[in-house]
C-alpha positions in Angstrom: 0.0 0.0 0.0 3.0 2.4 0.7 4.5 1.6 -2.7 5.3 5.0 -4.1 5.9 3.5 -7.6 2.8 2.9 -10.0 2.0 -0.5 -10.9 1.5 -0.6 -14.6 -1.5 -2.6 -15.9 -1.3 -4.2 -19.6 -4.7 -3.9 -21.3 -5.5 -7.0 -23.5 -8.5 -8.1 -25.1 -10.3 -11.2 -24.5 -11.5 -13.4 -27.5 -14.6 -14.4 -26.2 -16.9 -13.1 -23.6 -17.3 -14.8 -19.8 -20.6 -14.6 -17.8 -20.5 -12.8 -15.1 -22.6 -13.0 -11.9 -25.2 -9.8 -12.2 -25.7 -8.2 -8.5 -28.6 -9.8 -8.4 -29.0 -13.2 -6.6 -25.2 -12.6 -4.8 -26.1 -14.3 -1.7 -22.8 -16.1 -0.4 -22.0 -18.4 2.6 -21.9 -16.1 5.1 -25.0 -14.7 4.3 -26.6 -18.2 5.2 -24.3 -18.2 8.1 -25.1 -14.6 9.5 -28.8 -15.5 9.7 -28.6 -19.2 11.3 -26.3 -18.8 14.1 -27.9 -17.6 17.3 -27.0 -14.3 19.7 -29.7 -15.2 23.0 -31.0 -12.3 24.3 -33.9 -12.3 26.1 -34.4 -11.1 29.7 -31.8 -9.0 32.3 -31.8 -12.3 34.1 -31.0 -14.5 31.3 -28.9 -12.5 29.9 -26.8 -11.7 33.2 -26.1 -15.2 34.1 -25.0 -16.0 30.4 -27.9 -17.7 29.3 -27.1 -21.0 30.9 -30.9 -21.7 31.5 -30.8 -25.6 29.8 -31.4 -26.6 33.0 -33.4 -24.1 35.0 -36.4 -22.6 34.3 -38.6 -19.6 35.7 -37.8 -16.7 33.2 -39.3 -15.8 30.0 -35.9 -15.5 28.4 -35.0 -19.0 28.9 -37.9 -20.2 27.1 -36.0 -19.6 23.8 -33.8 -21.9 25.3 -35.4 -24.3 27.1 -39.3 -24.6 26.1 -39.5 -26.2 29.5 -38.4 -23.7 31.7 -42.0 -22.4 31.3 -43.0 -25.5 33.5 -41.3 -24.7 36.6 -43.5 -21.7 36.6 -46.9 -21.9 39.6 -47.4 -18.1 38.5 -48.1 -15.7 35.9 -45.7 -13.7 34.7 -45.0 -10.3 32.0 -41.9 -8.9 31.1 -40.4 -6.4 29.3 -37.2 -5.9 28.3 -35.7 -2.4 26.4 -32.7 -2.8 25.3 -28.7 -0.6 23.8 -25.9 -2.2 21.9 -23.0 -0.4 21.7 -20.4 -1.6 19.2 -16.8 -0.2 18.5 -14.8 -1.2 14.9 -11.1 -0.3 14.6 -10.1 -0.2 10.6 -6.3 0.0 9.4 -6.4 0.8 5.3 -2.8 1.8 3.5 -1.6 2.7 7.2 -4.7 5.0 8.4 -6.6 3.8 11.5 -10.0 4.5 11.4 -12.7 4.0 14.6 -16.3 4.3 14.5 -18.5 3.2 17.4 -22.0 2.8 17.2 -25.3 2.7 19.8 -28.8 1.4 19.0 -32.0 1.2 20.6 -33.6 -2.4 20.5 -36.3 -4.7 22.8 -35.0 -7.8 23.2 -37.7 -9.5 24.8 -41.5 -9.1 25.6 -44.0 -11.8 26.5 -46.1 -13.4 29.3 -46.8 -16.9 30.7 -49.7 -18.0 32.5 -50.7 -21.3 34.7 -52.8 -23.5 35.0 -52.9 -25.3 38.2 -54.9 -28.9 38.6 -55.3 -29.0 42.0 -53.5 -32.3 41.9 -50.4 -33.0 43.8 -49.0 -35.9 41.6 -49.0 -36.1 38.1 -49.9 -32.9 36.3 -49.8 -30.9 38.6 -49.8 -28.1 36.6 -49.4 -26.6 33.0 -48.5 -23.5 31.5 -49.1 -21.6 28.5 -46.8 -18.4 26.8 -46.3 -16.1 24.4 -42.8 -14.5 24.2 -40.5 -12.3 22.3 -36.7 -12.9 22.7 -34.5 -11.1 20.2 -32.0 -14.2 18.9 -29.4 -11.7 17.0 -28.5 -8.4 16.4 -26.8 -7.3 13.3 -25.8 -3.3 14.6 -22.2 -2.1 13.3 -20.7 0.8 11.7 -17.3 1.2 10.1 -15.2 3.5 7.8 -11.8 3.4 6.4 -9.6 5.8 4.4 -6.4 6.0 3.3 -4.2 7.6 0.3 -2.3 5.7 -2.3 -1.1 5.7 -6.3 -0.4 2.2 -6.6 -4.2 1.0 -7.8 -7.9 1.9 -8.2 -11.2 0.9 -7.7 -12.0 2.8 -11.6 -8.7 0.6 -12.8 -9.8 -2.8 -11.1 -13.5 -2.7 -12.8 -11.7 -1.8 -16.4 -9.3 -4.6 -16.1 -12.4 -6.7 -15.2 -14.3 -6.1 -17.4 -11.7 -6.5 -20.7 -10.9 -9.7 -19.4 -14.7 -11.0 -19.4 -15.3 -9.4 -22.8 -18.2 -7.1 -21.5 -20.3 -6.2 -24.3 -19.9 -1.8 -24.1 -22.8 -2.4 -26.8 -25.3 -3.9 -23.9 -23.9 -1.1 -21.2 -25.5 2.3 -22.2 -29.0 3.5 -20.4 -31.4 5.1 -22.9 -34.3 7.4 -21.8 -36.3 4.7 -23.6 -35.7 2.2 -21.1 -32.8 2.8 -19.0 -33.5 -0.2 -16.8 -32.8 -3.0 -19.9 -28.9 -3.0 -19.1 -29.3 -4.3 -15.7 -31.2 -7.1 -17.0 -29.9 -7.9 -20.1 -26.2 -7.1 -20.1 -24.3 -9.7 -18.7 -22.1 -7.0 -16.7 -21.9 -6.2 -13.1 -25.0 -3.5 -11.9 -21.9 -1.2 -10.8 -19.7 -1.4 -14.4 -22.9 -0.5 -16.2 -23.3 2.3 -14.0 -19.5 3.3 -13.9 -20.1 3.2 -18.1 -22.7 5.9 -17.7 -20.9 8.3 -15.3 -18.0 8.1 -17.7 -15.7 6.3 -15.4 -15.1 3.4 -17.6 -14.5 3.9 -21.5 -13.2 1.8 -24.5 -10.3 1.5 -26.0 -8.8 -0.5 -29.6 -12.6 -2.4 -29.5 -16.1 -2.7 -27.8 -14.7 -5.3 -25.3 -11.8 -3.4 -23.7 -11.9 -0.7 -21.2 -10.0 1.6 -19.2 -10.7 3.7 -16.1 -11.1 7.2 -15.5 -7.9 7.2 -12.8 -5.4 5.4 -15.7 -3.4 7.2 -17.7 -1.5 5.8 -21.0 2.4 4.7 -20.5 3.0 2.8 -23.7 1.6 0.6 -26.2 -1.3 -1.1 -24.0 0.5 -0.2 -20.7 -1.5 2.2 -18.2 -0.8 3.0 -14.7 -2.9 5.0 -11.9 -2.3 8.9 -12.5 -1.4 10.4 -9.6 -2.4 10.2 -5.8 -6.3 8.8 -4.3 -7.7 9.6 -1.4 -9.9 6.4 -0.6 -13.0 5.9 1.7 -14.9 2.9 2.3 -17.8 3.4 4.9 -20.5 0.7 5.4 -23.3 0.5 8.4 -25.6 -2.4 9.3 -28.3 -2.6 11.2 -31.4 -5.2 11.7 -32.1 -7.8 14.4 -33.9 -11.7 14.2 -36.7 -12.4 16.5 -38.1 -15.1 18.0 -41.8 -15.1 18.2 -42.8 -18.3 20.7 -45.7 -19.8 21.4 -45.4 -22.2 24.7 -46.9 -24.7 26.3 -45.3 -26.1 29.0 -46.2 -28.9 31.8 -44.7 -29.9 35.8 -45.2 -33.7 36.6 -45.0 -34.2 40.6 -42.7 -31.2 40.5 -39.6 -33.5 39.5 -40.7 -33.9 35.5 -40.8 -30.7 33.5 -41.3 -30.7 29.6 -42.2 -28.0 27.1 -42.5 -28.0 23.3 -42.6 -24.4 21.1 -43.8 -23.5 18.1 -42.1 -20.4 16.7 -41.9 -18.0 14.1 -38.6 -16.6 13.4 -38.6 -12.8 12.4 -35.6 -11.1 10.9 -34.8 -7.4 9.3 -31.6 -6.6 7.7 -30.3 -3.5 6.2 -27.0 -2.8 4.9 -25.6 1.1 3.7 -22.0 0.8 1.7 -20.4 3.9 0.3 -17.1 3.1 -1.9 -15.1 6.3 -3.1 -11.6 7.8 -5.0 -10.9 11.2 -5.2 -7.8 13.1 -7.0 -5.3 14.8 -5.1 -4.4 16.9 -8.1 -7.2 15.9 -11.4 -4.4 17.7 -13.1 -2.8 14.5 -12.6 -5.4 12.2 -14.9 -5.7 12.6 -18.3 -9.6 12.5 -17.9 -9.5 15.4 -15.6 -10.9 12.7 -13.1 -12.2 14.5 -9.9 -14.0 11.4 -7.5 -16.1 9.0 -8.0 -18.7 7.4 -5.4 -20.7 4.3 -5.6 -23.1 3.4 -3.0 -25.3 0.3 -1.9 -28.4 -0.1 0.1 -29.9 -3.3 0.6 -32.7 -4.3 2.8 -33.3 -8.4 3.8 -36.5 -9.1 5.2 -37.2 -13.0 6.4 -39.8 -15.0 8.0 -39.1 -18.7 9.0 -40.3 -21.3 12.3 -39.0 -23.9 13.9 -40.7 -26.5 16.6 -38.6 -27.0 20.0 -38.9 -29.6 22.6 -37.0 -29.2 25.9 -37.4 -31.2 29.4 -36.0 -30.7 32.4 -35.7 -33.4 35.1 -35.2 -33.5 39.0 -33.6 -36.7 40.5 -32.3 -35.5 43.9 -33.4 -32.1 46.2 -31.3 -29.3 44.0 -30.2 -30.7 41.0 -31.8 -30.1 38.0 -30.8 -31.8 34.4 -32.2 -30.2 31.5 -32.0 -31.2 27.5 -33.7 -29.7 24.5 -33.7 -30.6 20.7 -34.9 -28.4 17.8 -35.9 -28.9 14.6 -34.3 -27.2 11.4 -35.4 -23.8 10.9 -36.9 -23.1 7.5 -36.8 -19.3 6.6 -37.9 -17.7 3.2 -36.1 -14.2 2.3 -37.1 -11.0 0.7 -34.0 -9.1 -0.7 -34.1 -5.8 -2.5 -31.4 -3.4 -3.0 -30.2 -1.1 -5.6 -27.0 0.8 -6.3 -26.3 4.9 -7.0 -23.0 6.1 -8.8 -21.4 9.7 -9.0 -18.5 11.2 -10.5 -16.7 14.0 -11.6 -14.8 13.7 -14.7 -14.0 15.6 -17.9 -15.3 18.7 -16.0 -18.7 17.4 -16.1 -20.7 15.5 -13.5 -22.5 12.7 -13.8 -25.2 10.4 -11.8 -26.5 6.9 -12.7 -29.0 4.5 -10.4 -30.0 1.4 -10.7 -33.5 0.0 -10.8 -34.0 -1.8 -7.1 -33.4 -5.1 -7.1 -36.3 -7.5 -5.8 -35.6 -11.5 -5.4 -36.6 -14.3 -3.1 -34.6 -17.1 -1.8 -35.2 -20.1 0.8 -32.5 -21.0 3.7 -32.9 -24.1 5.8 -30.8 -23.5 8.8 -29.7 -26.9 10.6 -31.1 -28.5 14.0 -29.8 -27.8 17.1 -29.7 -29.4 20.2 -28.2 -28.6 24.2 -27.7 -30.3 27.6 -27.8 -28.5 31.2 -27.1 -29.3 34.9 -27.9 -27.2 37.7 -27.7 -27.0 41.1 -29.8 -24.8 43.8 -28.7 -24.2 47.0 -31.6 -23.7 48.8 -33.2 -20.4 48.0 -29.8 -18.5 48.5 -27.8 -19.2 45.5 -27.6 -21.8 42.1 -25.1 -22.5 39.4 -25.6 -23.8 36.4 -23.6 -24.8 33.1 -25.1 -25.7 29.6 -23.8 -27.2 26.4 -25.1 -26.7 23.2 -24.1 -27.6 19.6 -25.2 -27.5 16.3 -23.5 -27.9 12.4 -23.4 -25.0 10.2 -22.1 -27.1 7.5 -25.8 -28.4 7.3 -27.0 -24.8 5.9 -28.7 -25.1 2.8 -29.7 -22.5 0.0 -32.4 -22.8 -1.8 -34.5 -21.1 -4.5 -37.9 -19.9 -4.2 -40.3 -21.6 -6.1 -41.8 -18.3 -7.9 -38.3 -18.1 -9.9 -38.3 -20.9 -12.3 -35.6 -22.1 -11.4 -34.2 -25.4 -11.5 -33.9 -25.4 -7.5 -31.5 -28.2 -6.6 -28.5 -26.9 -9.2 -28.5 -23.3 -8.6 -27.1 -23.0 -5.2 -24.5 -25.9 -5.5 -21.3 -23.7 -5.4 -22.8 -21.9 -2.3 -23.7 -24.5 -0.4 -20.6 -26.3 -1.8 -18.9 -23.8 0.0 -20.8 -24.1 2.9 -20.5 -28.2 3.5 -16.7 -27.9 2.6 -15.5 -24.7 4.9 -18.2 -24.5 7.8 -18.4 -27.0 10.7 -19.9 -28.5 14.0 -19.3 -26.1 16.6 -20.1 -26.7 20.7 -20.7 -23.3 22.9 -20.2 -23.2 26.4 -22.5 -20.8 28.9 -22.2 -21.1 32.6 -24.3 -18.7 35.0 -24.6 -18.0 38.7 -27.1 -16.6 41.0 -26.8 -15.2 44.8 -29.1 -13.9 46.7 -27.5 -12.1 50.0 -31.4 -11.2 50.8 -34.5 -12.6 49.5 -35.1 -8.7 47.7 -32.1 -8.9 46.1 -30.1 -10.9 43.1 -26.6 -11.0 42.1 -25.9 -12.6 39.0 -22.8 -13.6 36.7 -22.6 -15.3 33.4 -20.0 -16.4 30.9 -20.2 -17.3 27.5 -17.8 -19.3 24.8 -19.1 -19.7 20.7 -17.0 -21.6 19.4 -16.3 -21.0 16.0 -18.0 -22.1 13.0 -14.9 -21.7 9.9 -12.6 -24.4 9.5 -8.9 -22.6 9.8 -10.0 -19.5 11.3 -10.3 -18.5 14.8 -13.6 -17.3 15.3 -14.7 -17.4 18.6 -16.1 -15.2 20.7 -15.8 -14.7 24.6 -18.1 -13.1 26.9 -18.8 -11.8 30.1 -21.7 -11.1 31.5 -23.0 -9.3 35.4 -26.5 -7.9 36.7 -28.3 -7.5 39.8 -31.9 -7.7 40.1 -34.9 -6.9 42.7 -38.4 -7.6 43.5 -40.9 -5.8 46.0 -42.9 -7.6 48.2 -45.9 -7.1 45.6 -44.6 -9.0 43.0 -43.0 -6.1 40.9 -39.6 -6.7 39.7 -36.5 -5.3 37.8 -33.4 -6.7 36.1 -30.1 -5.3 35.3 -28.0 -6.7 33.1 -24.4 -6.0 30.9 -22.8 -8.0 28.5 -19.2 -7.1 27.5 -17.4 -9.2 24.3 -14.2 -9.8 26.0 -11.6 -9.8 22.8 -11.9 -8.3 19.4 -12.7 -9.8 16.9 -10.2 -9.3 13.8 -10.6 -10.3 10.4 -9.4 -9.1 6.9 -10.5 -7.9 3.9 -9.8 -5.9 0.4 -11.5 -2.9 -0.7 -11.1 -4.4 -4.7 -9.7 -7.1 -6.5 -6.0 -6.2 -7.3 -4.8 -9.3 -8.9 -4.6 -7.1 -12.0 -1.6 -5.3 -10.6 0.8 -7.9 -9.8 3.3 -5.6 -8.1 1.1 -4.1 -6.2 0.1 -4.7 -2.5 -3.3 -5.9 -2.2 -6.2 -3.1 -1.0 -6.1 -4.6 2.3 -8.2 -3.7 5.0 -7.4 -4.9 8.9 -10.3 -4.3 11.1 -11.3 -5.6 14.6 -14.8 -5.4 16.4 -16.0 -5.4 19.6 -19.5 -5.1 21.2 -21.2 -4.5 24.5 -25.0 -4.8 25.7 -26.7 -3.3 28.4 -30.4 -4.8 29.3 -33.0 -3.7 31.7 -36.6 -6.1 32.3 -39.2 -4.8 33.7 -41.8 -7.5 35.4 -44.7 -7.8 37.3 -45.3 -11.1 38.6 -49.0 -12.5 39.6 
């Protein structure tokens, strides 16, 4: 990146023309993984003694977990349960460091349970009937990167693309007639068609070679960047899933608990990206080339359900053994997005958009299933530790059956890709309750997800403390903060640079960490 020398790119024409994936329908791995795994949420309580509730029962938050934990209840119950996130992102690019933090607003659980007692003192003694709301993941972050550098461009990375697929410039150009038909008929990328019409792209020698607004001519079919770019990437997510529960849960003789739910899985997802280059000096640039800017919005709306059995079991006075299994969750997606470019070039500027983009698509996210063992000690205090596990290499793409299309052969790569690179993992959550008077709580939790990439380090570590406290009419409150206890780090490029050989790669180093701060408000009755 701190190459001061330009890195020359040859332009050569391809004899015949490659297809090339279209923006729409760019759903990738990660994607599927993003909305499968699980973040619990649910209640202060829950959430304070790190969800370990396998085993225990009692709160509305550990009925996501454990649809039995609604059995242990001989009360009625509401909560609600506001909610901030608070994430930080740390971005290195071309020896800049960035930071951008980031606080939302969410509710990460809501609901009620009431009982029915028998009036038996064996059997059934009772059974229990919810609705709940527990938020299962939370897609908040924000981050930005910039940094200067003459080495490569964005501009020079799509040209070079583009001649070595053989893009068609006939099939590029938006009319006022129609000037949707290139999206949809061009076999080129939404953003190279719209880079064509802001004059950021042009031919050279023939209709299927290109250069880019940033390159200037060396020698015979050499070009290099002009001069000096300043760089920004900025992107900002935001969106949450949420588990919608109905519960029915049962107590036999107070030692035999078991629950079963059905739920509807809810998820929002929206995604901002802004990708730009501007000159230093456009005296530099042939073209005169001022900036360029290319945004994306995309918005991912889902609905899916699942059916969940849990039991929990009492052998001796204090121990409690808990176990749940779920089936697959079967989610169908609504993704629409659509892309904006601007430049100044040529001493003109210029603005192109993109029609919005609607598509559906089908994920089946794999079963999951936990174990749990508690132990009370008396009224004053419990501990409690829970394993669960599921495989992500079970995720499976699929098409929606309003496309046409042949639905067992058009996600192979993807979920290819997903059987060969994504694995079994087993989290870890411990929790701990104390209660130095019968008004007041202490909690402490602790978290491990393991992680779900073969070769790469994952895994995420929490923390987790509250304190809660109920009057003597039943009213209570929980409060709760969770605290990610490493960053995570990963890697990524701005563009593909495997057109400039010499070159360092556009390499971004970022890192991420989050915190979340819970309060429920109850009423018990």
């Amino acid at each position: 990146m701190k190459n001061p020398m330009k890195t020359l790119r040859t332009i050569y024409t391809v004899a015949f023309a490659l297809l090339i994936s279209s923006t729409s329908f760019g759903q990738n791995m990660y994607d599927a993984l993003r909305f499968s795994t699980m973040d619990y949420e649910g209640t202060a309580r829950s959430m304070a003694m790190g969800n370990a509730f396998t085993a225990l029962g009692g709160d509305l938050g550990g009925i996501t977990i454990n649809p039995a934990a609604s059995g242990v209840y001989r009360y009625n119950e509401f909560t609600f349960t506001p909610s901030l996130t608070n994430t930080v992102e740390k971005s290195t690019y071309a020896g800049t460091l960035e930071k951008s933090t980031r606080t939302r607003f969410g509710l990460s659980n809501v609901g009620g349970v009431s009982t029915f007692d028998t009036g038996r003192k064996t059997g059934l003694v009772n059974f229990n009937l919810g609705v709940v709301a527990n938020q299962t993941a939370n897609f908040t972050s924000r981050s930005s990167v910039h940094g200067s550098q003459s080495a490569t461009s964005k501009l020079a990375s799509m040209a070079a693309a583009m001649s070595q697929y053989g893009v068609d410039s006939g099939t590029l150009t938006m009319t006022s007639e129609d000037p949707n038909a290139p999206f949809y008929y061009s076999k080129a990328l939404w953003e190279e068609i719209l880079a064509w019409n802001t004059s950021l792209v042009e031919n050279i020698y023939d209709q299927y070679t290109y250069v880019g607004a940033t390159e200037n001519f060396i020698e015979d079919n050499i070009y290099a960047v002009g001069g000096p770019l300043d760089q920004t990437f900025y992107q900002e997510t935001t969106g949450y899933k949420q588990d919608i529960t109905l519960n029915l849960g049962a107590n036999i003789s107070h030692k035999f608990y078991f629950g079963a739910n059905f739920t509807i899985q809810s998820l929002w997802y929206q995604k901002y990206q802004m990708l730009s280059e501007a000159a230093q000096n456009p005296d530099d640039f042939e073209t005169d080339f001022e900036y360029f800017r290319h945004q994306f919005n995309q918005t991912i709306s889902g609905v899916g359900f699942n059916i969940k059995a849990g039991m929990i079991y009492r052998p001796v006075a204090g121990l409690r053994l808990g176990a749940t299994i779920s089936t697959p969750t079967w989610s169908k997606y609504v993704d629409k997005n659509y892309e904006k470019m601007e430049s100044e070039v040529y001493d003109e500027r210029f603005q192109a958009e993109s029609p919005v983009n609607s598509y559906q698509y089908r994920i089946t996210s794999p079963l999951r299933w936990s174990l749990g063992a508690a132990y009370t000690f008396g009224s004053r205090a419990l501990i409690s530790v829970d394993y669960e596990s599921t495989n992500y290499g079970g995720i499976r793409f699929k098409t929606d059956r309003s496309m046409y299309i042949d639905d067992i052969e058009y996600f192979n790569n993807e979920n290819q890709a997903i059987k060969d690179y994504f694995r079994r993992v087993n989290n870890i959550r411990v929790g701990g309750e104390f209660k130095p008077i019968p008004q007041l709580s202490l909690r402490a939790g602790y978290n491990y997800l393991d992680t779900c990439e073969e070769g790469y380090d994952g895994s995420l570590h929490y923390v987790s403390a509250g304190v809660g406290f109920i009057t003597k009419n039943n009213f209570f409150m929980d409060l709760a903060y969770r605290q990610q206890c490493r960053f995570t780090k990963e890697e990524y490029t701005l563009y593909d640079t495997s057109y400039f050989p010499s070159a360092d790669e556009a390499l971004v180093s970022t890192s991420y960490l989050n915190s979340r701060l819970l309060l429920t408000i109850g009423w018990r009755f």
